[in-house]
N, C-alpha and C positions, 0 to 999 in steps of 0.2 A: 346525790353525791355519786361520781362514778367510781366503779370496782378495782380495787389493788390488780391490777393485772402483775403477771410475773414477769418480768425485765426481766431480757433476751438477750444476751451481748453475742451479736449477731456476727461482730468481726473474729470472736473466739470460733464460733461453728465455721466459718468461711474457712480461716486458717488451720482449723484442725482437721477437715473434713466431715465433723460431726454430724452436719445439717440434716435434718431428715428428710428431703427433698432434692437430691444433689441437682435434680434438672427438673424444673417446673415444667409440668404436663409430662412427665415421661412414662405413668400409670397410659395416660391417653393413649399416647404414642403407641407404647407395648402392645396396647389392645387392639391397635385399628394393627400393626402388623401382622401380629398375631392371625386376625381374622383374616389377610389375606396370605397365609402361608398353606401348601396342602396341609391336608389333616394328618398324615402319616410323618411328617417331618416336623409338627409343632410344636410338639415337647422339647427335643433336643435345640432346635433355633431359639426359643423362648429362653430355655438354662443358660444358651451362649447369651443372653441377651440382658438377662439381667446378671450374669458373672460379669457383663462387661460394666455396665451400670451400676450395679450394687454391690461389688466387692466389697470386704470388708478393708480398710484400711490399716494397714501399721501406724500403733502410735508409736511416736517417738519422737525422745528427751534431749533437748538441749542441755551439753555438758561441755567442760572445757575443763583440758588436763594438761600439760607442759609438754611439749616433744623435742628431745636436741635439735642444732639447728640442721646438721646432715640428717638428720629422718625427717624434718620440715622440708626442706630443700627436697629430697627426695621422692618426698609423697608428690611435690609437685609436678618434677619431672615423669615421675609415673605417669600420673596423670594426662598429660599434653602426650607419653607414647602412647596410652590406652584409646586417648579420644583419636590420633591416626589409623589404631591399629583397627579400629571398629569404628570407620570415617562409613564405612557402606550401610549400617546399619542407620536409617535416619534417625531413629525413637528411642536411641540408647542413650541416656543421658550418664554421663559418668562427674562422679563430686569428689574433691579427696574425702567429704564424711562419707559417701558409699563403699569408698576402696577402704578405708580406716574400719568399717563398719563390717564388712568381708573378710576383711585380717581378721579380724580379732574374733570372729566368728571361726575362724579356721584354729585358730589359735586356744581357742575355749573348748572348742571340740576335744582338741588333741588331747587337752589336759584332763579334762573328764573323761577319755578315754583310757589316757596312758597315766597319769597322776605322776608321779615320782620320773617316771622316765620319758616326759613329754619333752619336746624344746623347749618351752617356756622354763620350766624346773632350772632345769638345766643351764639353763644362760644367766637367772638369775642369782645359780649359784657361782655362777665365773662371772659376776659383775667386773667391772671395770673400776679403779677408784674414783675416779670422775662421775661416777652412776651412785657413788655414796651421799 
């Protein structure tokens, strides 16, 4: 009779990044460069080496919350300027969830910073009736 093995759902680690393995042979790899690095520089090449490899990943949660249609609109055209404005940089990838993600990281900031007197407070005590 063969053993319960434990079922792997392989496309979950793929998409999450979880894998434990992100690049098959890259223990190998490491080590044959490793061994032809001087020996006075191998520590620091090696840390750049698996910081590039084996970063740890941000999780993160798919959500979905309402936006008016001029802050829809908006995030988009943000967006289409930011990808001009950083057309030189090839590796920057820019998403309206990164800029959505950014705001609201600045915005969260504020408030735990400033609480009562952040812009956030503040604007949502001068709502608009249409924001009711």
């Amino acid at each position: 009779m063969p053993e319960d093995k434990e079922k792997k759902d392989i496309l979950k680690e793929v998409l999450s990044g979880l894998s434990e393995d992100p690049i098959p042979g890259i223990e190998e790899l490491t080590e044959l460069i490793y061994r032809a690095i001087p020996e006075e520089t191998r520590a620091s090449e090696l840390e750049k080496l698996h910081t590039k490899f084996f970063k740890p990943k941000k999780l993160k949660k798919k959500t979905t919350h309402y936006l008016s249609e001029d802050i829809f609109e908006t995030l988009g055209e943000t967006r289409e300027k930011l990808i001009e404005m950083l057309s030189e940089i090839p590796t920057m990838r820019i998403s309206k969830s990164r800029i959505v993600n950014q705001a609201l990281e600045m915005i969260l900031k504020e408030f735990h910073e400033k609480g009562e007197k952040s812009r956030l407070v503040k604007k949502i005590l001068k709502r608009s009736p249409e924001d009711k």
